[in-house]
N, CA, C and O atoms as a Maestro MAE file, in Angstrom:
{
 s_m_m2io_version
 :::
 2.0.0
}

f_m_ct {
 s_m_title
 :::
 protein
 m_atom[264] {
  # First column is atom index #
  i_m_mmod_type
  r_m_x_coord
  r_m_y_coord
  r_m_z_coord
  i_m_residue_number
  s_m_chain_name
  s_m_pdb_residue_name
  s_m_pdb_atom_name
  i_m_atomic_number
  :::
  1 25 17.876 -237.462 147.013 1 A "UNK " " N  " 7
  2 3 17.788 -236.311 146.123 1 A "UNK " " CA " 6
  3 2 19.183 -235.707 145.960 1 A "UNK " " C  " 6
  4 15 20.012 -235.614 146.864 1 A "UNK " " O  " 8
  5 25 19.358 -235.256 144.526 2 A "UNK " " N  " 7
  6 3 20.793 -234.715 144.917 2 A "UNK " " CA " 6
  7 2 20.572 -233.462 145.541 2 A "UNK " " C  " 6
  8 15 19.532 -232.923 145.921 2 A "UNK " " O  " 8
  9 25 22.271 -232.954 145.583 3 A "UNK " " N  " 7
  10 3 22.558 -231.680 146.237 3 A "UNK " " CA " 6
  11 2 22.140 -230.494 145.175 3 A "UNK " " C  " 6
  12 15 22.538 -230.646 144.021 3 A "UNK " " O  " 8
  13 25 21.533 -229.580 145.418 4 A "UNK " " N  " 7
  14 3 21.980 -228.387 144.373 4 A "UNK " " CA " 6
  15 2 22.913 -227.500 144.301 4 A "UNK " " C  " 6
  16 15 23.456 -226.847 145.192 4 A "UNK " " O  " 8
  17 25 23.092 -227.521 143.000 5 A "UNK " " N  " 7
  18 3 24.487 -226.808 142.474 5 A "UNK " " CA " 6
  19 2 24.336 -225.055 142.947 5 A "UNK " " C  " 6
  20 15 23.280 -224.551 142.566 5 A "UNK " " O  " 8
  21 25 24.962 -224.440 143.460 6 A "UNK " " N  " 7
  22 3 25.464 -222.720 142.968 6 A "UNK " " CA " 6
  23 2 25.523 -222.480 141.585 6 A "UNK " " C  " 6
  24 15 26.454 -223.058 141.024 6 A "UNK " " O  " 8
  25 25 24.704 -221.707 140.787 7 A "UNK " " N  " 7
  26 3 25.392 -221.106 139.183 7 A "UNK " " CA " 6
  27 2 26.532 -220.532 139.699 7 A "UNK " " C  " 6
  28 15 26.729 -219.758 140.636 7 A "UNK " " O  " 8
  29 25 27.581 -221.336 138.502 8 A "UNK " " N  " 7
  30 3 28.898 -220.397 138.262 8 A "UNK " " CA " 6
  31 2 28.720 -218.666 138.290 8 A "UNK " " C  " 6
  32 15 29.176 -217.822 139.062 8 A "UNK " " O  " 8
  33 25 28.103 -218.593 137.439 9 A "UNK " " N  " 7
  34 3 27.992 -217.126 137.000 9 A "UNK " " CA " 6
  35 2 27.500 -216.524 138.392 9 A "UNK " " C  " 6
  36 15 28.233 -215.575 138.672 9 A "UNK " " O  " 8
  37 25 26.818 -216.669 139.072 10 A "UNK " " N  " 7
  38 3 26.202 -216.053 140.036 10 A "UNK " " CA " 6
  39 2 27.606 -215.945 141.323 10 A "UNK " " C  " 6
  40 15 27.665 -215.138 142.251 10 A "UNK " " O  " 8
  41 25 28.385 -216.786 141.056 11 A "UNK " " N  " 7
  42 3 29.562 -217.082 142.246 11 A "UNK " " CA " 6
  43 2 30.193 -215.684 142.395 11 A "UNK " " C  " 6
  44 15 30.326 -215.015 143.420 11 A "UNK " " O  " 8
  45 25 30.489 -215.451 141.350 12 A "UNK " " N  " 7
  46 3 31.903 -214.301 140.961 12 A "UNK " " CA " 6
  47 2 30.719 -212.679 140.827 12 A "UNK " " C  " 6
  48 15 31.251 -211.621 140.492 12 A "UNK " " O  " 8
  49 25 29.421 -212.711 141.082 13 A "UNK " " N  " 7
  50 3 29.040 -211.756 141.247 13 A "UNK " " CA " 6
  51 2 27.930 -211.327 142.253 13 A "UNK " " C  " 6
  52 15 27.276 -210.288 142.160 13 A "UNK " " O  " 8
  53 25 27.842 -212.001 142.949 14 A "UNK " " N  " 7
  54 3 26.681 -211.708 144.664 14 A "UNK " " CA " 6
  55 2 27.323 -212.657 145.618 14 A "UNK " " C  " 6
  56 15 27.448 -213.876 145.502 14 A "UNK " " O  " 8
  57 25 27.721 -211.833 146.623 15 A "UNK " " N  " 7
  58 3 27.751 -212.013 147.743 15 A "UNK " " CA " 6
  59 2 26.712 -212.033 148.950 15 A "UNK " " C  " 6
  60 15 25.942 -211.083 149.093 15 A "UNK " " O  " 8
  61 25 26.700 -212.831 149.584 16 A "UNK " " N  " 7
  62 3 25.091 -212.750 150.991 16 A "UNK " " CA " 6
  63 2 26.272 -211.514 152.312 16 A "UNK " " C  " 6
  64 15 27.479 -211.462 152.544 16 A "UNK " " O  " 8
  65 25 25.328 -210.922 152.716 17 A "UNK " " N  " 7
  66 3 25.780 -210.219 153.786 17 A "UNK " " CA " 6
  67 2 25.539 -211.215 154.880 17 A "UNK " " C  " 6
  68 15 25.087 -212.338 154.659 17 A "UNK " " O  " 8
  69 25 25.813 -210.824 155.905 18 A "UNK " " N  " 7
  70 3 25.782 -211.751 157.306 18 A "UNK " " CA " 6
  71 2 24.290 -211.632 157.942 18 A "UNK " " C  " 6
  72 15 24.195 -212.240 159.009 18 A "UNK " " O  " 8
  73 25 22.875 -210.848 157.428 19 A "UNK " " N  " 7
  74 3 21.493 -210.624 157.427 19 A "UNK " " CA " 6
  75 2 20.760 -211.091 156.422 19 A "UNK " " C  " 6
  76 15 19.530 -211.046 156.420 19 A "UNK " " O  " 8
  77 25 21.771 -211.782 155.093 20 A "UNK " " N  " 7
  78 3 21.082 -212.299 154.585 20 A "UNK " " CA " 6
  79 2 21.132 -211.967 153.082 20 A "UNK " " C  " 6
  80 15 21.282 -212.739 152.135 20 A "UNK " " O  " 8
  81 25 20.962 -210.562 153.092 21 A "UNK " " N  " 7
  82 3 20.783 -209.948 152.001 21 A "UNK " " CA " 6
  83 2 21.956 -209.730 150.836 21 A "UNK " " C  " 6
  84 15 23.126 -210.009 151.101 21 A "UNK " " O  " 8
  85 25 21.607 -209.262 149.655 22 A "UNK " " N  " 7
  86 3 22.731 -210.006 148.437 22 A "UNK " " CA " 6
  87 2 23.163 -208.674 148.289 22 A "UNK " " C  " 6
  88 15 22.353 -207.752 148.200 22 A "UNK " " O  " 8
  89 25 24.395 -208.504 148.256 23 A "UNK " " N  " 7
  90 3 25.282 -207.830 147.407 23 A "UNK " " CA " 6
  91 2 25.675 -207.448 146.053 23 A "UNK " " C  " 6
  92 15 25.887 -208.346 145.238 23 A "UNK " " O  " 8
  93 25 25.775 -206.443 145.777 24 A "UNK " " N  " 7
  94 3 26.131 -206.689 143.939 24 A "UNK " " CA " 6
  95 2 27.384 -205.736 143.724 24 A "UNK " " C  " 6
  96 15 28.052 -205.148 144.575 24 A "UNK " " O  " 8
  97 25 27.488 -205.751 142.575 25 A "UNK " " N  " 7
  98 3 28.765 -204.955 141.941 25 A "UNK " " CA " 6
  99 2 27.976 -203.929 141.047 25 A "UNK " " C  " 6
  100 15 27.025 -204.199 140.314 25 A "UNK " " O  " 8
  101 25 28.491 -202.834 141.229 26 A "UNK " " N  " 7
  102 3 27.640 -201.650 139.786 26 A "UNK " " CA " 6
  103 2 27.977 -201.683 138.555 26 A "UNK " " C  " 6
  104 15 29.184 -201.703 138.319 26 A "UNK " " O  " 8
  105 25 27.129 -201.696 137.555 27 A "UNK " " N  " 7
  106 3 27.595 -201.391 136.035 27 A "UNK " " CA " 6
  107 2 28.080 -200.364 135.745 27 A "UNK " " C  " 6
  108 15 28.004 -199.356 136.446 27 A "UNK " " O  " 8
  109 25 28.673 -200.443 134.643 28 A "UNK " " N  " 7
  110 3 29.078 -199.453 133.920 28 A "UNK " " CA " 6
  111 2 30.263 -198.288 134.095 28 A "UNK " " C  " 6
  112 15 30.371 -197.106 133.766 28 A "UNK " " O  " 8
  113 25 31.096 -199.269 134.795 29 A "UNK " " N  " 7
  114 3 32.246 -198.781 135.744 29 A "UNK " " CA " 6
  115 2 33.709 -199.441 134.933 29 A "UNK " " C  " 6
  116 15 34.829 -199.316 135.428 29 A "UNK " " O  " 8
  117 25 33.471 -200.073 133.754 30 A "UNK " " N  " 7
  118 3 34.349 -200.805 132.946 30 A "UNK " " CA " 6
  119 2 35.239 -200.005 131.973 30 A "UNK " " C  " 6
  120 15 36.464 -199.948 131.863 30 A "UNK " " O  " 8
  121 25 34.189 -199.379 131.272 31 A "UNK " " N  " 7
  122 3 35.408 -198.909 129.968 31 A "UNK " " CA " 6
  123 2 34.414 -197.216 129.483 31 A "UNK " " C  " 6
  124 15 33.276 -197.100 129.937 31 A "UNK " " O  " 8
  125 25 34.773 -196.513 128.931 32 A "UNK " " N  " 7
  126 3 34.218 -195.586 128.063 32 A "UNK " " CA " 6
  127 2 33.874 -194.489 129.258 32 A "UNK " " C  " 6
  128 15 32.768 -193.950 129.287 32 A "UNK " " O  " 8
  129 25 34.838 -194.211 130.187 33 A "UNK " " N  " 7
  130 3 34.277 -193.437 131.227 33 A "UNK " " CA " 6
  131 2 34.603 -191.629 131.047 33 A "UNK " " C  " 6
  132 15 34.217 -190.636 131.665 33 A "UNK " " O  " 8
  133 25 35.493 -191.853 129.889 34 A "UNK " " N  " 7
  134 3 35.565 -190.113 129.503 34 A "UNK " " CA " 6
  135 2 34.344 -189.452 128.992 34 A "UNK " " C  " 6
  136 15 34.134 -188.240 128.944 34 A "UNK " " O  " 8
  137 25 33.551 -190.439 128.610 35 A "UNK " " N  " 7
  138 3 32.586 -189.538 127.628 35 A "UNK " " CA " 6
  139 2 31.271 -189.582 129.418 35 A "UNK " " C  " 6
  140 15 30.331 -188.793 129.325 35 A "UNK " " O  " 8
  141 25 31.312 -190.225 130.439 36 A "UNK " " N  " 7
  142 3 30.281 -190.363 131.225 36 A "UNK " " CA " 6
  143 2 30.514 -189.331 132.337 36 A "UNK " " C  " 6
  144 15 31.611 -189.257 132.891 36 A "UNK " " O  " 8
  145 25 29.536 -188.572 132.650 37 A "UNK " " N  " 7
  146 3 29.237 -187.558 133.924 37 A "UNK " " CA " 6
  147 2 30.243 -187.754 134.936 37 A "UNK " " C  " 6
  148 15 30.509 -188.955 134.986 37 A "UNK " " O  " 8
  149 25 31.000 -187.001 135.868 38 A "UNK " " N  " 7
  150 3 31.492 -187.359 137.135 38 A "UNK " " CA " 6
  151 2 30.460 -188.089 137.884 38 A "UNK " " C  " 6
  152 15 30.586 -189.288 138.138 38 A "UNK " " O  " 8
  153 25 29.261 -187.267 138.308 39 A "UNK " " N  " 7
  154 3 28.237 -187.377 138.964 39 A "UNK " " CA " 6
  155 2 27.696 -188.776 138.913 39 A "UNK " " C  " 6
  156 15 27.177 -189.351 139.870 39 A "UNK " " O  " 8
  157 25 27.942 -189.498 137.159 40 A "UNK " " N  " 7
  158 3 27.280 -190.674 137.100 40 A "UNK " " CA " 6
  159 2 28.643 -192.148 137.585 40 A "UNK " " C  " 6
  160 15 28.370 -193.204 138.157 40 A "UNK " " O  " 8
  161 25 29.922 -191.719 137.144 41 A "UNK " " N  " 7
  162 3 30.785 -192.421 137.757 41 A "UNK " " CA " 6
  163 2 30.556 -192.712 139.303 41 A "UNK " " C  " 6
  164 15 30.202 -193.792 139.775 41 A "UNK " " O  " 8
  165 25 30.829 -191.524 140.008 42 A "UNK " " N  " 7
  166 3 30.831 -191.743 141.476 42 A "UNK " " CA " 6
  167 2 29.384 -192.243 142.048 42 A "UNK " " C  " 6
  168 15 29.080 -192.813 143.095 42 A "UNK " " O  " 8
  169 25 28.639 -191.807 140.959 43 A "UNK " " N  " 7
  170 3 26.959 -192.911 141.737 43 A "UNK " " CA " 6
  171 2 26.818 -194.713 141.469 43 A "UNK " " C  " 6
  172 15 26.041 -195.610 141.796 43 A "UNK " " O  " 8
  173 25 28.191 -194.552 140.605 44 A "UNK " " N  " 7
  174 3 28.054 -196.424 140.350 44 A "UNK " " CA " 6
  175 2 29.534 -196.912 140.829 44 A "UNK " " C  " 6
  176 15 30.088 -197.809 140.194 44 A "UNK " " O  " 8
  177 25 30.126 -196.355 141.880 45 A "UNK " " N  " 7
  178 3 31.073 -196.970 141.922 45 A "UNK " " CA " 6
  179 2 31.000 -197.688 143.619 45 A "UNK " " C  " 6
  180 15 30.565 -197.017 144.555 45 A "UNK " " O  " 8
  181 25 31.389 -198.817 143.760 46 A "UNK " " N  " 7
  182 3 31.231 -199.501 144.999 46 A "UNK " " CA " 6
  183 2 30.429 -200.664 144.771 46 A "UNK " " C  " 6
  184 15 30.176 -201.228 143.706 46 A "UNK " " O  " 8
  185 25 29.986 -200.994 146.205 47 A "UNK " " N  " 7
  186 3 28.573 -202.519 145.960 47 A "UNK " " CA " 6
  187 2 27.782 -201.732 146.713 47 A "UNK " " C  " 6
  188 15 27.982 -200.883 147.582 47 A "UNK " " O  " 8
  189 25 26.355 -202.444 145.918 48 A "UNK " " N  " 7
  190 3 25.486 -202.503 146.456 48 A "UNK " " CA " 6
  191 2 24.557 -203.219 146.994 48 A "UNK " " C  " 6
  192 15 24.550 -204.447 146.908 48 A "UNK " " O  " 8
  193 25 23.646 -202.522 147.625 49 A "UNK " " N  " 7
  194 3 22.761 -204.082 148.704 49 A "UNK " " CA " 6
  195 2 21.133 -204.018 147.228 49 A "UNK " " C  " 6
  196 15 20.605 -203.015 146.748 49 A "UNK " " O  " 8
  197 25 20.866 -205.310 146.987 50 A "UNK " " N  " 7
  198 3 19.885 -205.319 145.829 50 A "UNK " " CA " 6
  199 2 18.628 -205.110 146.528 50 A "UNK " " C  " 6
  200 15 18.636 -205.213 147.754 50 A "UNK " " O  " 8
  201 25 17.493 -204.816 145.888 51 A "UNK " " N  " 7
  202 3 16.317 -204.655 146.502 51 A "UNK " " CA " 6
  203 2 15.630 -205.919 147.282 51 A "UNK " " C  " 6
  204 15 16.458 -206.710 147.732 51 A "UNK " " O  " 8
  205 25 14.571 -206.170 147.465 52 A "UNK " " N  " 7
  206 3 14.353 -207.081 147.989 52 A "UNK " " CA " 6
  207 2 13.632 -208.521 147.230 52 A "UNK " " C  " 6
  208 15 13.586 -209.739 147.397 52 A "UNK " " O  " 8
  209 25 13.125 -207.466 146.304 53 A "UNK " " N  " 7
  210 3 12.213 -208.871 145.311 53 A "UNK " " CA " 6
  211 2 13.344 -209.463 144.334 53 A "UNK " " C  " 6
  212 15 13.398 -210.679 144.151 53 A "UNK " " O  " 8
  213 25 14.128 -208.699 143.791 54 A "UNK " " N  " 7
  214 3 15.622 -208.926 142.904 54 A "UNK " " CA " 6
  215 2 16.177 -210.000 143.445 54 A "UNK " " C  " 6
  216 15 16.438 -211.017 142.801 54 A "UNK " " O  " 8
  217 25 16.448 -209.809 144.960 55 A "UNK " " N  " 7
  218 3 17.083 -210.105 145.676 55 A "UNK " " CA " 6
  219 2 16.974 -212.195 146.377 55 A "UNK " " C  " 6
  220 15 17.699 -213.127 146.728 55 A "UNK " " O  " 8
  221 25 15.342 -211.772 146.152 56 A "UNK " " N  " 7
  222 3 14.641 -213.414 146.420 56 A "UNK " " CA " 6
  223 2 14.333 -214.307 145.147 56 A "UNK " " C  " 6
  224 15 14.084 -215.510 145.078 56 A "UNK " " O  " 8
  225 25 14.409 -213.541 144.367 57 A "UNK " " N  " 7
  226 3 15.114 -214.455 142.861 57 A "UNK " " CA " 6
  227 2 16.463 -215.019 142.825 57 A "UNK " " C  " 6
  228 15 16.635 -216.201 142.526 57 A "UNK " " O  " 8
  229 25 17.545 -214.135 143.151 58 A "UNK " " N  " 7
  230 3 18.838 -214.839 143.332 58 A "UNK " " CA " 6
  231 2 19.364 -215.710 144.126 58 A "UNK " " C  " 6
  232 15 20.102 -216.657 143.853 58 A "UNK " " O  " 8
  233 25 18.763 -215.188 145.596 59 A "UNK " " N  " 7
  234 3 18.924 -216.458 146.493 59 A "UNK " " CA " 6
  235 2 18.211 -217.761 145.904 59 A "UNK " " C  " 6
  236 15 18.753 -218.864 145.957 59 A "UNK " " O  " 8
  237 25 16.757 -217.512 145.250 60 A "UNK " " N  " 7
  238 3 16.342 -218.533 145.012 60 A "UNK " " CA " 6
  239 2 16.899 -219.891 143.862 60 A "UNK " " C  " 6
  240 15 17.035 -221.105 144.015 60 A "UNK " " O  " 8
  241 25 17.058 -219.196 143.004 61 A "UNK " " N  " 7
  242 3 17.665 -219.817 141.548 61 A "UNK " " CA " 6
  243 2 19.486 -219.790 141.584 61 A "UNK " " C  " 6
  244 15 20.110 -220.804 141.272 61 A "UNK " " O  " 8
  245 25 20.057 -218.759 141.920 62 A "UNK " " N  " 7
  246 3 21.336 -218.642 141.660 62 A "UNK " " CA " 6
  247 2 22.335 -219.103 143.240 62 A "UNK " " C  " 6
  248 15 23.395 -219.725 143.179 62 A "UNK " " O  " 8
  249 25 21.911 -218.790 144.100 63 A "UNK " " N  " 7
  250 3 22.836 -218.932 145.459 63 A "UNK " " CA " 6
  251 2 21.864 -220.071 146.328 63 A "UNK " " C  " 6
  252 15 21.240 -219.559 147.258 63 A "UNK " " O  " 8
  253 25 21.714 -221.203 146.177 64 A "UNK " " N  " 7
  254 3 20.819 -222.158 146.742 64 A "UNK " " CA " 6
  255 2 21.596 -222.197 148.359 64 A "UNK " " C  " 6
  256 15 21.026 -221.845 149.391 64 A "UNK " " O  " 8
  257 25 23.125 -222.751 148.267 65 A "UNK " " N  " 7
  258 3 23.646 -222.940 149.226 65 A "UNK " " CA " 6
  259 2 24.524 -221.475 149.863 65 A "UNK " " C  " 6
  260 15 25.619 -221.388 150.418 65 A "UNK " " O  " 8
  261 25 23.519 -220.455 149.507 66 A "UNK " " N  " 7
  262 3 23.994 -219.690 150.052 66 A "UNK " " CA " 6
  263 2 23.622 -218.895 151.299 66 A "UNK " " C  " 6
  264 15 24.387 -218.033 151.732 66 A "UNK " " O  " 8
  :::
 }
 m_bond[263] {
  # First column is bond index #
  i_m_from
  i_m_to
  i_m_order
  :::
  1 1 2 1
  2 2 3 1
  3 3 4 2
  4 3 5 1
  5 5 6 1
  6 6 7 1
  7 7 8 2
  8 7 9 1
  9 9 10 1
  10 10 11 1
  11 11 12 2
  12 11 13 1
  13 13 14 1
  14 14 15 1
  15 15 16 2
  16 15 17 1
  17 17 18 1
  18 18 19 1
  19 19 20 2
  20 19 21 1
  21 21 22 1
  22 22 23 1
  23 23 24 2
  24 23 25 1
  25 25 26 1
  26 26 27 1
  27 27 28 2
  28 27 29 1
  29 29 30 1
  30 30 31 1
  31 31 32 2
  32 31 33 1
  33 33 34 1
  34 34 35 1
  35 35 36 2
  36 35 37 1
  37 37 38 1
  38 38 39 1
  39 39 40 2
  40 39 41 1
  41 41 42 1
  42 42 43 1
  43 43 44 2
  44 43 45 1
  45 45 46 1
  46 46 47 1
  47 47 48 2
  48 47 49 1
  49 49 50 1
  50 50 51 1
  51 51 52 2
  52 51 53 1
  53 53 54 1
  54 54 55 1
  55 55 56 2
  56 55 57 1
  57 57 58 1
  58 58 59 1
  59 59 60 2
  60 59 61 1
  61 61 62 1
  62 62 63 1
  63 63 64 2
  64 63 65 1
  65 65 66 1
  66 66 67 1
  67 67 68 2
  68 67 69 1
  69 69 70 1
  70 70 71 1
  71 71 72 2
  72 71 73 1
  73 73 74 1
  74 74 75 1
  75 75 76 2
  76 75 77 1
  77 77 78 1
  78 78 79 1
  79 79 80 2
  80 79 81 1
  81 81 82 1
  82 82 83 1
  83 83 84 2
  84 83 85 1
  85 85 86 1
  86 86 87 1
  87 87 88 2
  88 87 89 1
  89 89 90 1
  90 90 91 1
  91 91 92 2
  92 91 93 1
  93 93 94 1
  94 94 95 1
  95 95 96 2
  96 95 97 1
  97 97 98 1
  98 98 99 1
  99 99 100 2
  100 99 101 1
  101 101 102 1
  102 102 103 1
  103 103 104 2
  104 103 105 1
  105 105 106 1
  106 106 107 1
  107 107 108 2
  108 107 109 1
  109 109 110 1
  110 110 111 1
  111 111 112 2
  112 111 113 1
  113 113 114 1
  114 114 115 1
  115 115 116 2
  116 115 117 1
  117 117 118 1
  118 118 119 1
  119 119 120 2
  120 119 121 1
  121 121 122 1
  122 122 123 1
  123 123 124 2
  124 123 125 1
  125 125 126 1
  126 126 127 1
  127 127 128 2
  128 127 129 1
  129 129 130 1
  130 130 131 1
  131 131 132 2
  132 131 133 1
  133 133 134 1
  134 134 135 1
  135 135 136 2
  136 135 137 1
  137 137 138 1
  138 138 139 1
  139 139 140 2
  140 139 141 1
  141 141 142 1
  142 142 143 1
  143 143 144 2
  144 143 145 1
  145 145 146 1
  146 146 147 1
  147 147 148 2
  148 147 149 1
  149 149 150 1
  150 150 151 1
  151 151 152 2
  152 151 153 1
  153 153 154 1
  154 154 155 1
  155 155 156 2
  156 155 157 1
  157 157 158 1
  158 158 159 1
  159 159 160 2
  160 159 161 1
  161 161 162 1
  162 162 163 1
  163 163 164 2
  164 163 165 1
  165 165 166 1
  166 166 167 1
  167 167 168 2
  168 167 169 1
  169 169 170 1
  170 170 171 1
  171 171 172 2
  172 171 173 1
  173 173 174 1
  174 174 175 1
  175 175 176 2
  176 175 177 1
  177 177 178 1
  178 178 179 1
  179 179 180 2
  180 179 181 1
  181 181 182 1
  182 182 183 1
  183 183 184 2
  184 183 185 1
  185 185 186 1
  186 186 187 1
  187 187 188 2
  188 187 189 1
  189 189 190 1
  190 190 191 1
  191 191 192 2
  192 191 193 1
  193 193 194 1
  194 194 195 1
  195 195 196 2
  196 195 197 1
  197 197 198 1
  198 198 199 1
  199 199 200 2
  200 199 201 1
  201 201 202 1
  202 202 203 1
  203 203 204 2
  204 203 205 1
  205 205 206 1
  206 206 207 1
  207 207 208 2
  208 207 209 1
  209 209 210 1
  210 210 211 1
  211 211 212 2
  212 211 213 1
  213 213 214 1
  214 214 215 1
  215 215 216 2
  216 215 217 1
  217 217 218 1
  218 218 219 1
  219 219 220 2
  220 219 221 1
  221 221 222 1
  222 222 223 1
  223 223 224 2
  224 223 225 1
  225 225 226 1
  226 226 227 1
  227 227 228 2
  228 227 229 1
  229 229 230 1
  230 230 231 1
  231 231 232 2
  232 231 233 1
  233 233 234 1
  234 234 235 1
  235 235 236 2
  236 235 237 1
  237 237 238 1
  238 238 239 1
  239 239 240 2
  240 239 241 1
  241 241 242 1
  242 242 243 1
  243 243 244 2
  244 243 245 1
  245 245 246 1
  246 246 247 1
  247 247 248 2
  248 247 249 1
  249 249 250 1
  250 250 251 1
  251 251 252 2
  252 251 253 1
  253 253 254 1
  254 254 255 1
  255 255 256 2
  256 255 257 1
  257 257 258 1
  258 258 259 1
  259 259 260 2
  260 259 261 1
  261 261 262 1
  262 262 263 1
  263 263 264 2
  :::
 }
}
């Protein structure tokens, strides 16, 4: 059987923590941030840990060998 591939796309945006669980990057942290809330900047800025059902989709389909 072959090996399965990693999606590209999925490479450059989830990381596995060392428990397992996936990492993400926040939206909306790119461009147009004068017109957006302080309140809503500083609530999307950093990573985050994804929920858990989100989370067993990506391992499943996107991070095989991960």
């Amino acid at each position: 059987m072959p090996k399965m591939k990693t999606k590209s796309s999925a490479k450059g945006r989830f990381t596995l923590t060392a428990t397992g669980k996936v990492k993400f990057n926040s939206a909306y942290r790119r461009h147009r941030l004068l017109t957006k809330s302080k309140a809503a900047k500083e609530r999307n800025q950093g990573t985050k840990i994804m929920c858990d059902a989100d989370a067993r989709k990506v391992k499943r389909y996107m991070l095989p060998n991960g």
